[in-house]
Backbone as ProteinMPNN parsed JSONL, in Angstrom:
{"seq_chain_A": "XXXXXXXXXXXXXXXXXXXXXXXXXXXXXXXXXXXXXXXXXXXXXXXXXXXXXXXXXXXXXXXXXXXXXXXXXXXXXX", "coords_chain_A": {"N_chain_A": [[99.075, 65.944, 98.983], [100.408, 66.198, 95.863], [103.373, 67.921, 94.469], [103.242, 70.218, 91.443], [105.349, 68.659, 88.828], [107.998, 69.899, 87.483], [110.421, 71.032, 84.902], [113.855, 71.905, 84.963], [114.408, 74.325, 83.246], [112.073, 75.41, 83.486], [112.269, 75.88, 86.133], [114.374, 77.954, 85.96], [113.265, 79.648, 84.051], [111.004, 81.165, 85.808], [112.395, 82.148, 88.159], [114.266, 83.864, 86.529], [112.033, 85.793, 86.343], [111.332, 86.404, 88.811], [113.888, 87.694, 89.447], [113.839, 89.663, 87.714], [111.42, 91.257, 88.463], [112.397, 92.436, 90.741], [114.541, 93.791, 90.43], [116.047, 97.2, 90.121], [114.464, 97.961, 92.585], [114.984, 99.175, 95.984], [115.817, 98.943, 99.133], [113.761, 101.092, 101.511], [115.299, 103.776, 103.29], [115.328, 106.15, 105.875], [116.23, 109.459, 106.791], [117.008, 111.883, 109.191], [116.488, 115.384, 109.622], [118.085, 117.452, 111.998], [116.866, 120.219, 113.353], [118.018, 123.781, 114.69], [117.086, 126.263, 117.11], [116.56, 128.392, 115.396], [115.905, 127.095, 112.964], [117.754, 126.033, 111.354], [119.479, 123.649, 109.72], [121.264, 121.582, 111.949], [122.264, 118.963, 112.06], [122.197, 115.826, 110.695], [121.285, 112.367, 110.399], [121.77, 109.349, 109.709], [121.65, 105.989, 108.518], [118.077, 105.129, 109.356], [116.117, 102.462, 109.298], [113.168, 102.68, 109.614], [110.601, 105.207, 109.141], [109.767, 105.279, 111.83], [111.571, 103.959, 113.004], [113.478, 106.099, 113.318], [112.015, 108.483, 114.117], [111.824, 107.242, 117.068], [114.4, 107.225, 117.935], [115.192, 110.239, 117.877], [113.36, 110.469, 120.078], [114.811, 109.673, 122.061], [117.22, 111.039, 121.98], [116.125, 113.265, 122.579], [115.203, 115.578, 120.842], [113.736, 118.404, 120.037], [113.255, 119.755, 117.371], [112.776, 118.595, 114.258], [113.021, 116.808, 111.114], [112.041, 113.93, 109.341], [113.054, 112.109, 106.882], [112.784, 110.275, 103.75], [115.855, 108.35, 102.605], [118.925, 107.751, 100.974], [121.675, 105.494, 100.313], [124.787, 107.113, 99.402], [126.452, 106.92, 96.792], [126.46, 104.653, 95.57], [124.759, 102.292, 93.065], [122.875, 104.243, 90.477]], "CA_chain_A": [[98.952, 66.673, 97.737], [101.546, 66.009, 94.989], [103.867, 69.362, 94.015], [103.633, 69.956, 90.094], [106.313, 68.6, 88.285], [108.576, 71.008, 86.514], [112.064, 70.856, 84.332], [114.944, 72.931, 85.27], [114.096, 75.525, 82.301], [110.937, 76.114, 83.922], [112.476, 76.99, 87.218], [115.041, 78.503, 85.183], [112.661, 80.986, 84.129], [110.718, 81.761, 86.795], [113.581, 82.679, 88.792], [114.898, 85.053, 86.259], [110.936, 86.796, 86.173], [111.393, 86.999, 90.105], [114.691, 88.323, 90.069], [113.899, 90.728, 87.219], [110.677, 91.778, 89.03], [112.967, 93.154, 92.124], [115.688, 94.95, 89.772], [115.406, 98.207, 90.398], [113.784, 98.43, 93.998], [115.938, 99.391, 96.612], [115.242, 99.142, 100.595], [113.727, 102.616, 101.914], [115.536, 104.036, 104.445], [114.859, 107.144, 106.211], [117.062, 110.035, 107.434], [116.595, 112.775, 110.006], [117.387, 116.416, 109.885], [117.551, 118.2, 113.1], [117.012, 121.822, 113.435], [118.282, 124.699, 115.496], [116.079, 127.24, 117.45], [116.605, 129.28, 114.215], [115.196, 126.732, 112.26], [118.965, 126.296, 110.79], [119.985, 122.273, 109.945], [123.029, 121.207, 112.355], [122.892, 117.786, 112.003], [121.671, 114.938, 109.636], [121.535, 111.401, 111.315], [121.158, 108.214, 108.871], [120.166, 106.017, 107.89], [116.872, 104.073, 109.476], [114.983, 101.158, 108.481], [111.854, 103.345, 109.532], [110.059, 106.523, 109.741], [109.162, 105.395, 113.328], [112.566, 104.033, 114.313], [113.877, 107.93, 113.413], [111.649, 109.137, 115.5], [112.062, 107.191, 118.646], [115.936, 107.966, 117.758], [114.763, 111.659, 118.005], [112.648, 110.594, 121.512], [115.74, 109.217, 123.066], [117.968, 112.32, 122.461], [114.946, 114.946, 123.373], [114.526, 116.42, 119.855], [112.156, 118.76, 119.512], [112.665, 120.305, 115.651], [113.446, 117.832, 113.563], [111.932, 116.189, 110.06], [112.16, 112.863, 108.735], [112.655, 112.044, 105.291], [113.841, 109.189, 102.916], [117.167, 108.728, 102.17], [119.637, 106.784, 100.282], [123.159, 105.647, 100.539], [125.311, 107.872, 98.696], [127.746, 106.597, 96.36], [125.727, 103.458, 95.349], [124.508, 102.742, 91.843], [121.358, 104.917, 90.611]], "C_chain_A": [[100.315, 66.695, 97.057], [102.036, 67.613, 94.566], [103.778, 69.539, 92.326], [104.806, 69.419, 89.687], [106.681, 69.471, 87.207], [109.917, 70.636, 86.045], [112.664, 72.05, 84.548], [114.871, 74.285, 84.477], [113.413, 76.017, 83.007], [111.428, 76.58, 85.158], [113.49, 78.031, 86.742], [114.115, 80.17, 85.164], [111.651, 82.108, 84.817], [111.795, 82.39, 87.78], [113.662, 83.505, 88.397], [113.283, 86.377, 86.173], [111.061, 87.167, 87.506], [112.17, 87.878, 89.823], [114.449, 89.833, 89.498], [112.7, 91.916, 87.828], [111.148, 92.574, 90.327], [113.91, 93.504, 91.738], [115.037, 96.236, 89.944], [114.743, 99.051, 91.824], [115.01, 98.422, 94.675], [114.824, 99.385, 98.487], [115.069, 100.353, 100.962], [114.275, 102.426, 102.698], [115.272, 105.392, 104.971], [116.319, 108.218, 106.746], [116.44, 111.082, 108.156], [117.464, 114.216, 109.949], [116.961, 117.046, 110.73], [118.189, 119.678, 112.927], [117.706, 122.548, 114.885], [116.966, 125.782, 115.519], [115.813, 128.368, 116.226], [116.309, 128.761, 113.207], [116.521, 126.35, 110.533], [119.246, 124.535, 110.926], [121.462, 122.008, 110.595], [123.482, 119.952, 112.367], [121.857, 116.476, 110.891], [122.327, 113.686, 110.32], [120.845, 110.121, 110.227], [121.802, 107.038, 109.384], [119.472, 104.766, 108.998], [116.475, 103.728, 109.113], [114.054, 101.774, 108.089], [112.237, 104.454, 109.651], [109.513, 106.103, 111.406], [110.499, 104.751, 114.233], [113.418, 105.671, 114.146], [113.503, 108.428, 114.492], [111.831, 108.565, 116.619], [114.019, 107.249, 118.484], [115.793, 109.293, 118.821], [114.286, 111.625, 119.418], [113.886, 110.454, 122.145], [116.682, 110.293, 123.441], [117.239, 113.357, 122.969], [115.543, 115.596, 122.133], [113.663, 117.267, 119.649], [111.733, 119.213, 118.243], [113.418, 119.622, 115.134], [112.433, 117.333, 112.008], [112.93, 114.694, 109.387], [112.35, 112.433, 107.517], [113.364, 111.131, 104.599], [114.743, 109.855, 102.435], [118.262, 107.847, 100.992], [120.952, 106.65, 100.334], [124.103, 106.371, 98.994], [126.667, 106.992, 98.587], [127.508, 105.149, 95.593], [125.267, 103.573, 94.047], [123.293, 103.101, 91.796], [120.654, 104.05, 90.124]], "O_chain_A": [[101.284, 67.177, 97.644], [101.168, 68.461, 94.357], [104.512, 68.679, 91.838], [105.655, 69.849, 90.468], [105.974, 69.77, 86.244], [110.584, 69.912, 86.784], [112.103, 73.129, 84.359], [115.258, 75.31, 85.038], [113.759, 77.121, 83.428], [111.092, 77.732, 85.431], [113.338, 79.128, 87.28], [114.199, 81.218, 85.804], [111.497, 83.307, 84.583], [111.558, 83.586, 87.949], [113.364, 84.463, 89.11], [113.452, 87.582, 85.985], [110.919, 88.382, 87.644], [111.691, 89.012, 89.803], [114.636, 90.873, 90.129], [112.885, 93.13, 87.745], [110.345, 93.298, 90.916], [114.666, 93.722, 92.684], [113.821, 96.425, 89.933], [114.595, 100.255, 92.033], [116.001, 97.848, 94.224], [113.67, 99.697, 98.782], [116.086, 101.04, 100.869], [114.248, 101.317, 103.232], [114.765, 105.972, 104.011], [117.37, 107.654, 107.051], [115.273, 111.307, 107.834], [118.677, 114.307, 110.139], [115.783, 117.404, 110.726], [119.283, 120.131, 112.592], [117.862, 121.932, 115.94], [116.181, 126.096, 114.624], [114.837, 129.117, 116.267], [116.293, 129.505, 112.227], [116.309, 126.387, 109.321], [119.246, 124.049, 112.057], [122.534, 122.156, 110.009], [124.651, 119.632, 112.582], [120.705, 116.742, 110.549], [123.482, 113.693, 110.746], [119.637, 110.01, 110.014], [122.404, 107.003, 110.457], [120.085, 103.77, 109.383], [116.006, 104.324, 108.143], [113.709, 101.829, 106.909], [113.324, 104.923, 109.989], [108.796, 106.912, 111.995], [110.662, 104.828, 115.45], [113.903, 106.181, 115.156], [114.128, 108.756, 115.501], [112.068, 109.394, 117.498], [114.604, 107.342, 119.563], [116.103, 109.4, 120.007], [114.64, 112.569, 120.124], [114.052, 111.345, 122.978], [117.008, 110.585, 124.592], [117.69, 114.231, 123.708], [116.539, 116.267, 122.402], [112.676, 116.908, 119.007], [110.574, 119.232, 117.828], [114.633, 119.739, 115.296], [111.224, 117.559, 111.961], [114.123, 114.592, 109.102], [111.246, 112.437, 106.973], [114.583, 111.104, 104.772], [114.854, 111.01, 102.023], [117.631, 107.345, 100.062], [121.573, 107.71, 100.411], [123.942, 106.044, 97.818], [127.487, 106.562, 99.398], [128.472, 104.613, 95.047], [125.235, 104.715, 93.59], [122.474, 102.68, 92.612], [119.435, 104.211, 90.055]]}, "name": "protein", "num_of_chains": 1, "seq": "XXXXXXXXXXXXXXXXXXXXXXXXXXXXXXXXXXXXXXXXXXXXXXXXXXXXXXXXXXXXXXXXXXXXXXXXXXXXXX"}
C-alpha cells in the first residue's frame, strides 16, 4: 500500500495543528497530604505520576490519614 504523497507545507501544517492541539495541557501529577491524629497536615510529599503510585508511596511508609490530590509544579508558567 502506497503512503499519500504530500508537500512540505502540508506537513508543515499539520504539525503546527498537532502541536497547537497539545498547548496548554500539562502532565497530571498528584500530591499527597498526610495527616496527624488531630487531623492537622505535617507533611506534603510530591509529586507522582499517579493517584495509585501516591498511594502505594503511602503503603510503603504505613500511612493511615492521608489524601491524594493533583498537583502542579510551582513556579512554572500558568
Amino acid at each position: 500500500m502506497a503512503l499519500p504523497v504530500t508537500d512540505a507545507a502540508h506537513r508543515l501544517r499539520a504539525a503546527r495543528r498537532r502541536v497547537a492541539a497539545t498547548v496548554g495541557r500539562r502532565p497530571l501529577i498528584f500530591g499527597l497530604a498526610v495527616f496527624d491524629d488531630a487531623g492537622v497536615v505535617v507533611e506534603v510529599a510530591s509529586p507522582f505520576g499517579s493517584e495509585t503510585a501516591a498511594r502505594k508511596w503511602a503503603d510503603v511508609f504505613g500511612l493511615a490519614s492521608y489524601q491524594v490530590l493533583p498537583a502542579r509544579i510551582a513556579g512554572g508558567r500558568h
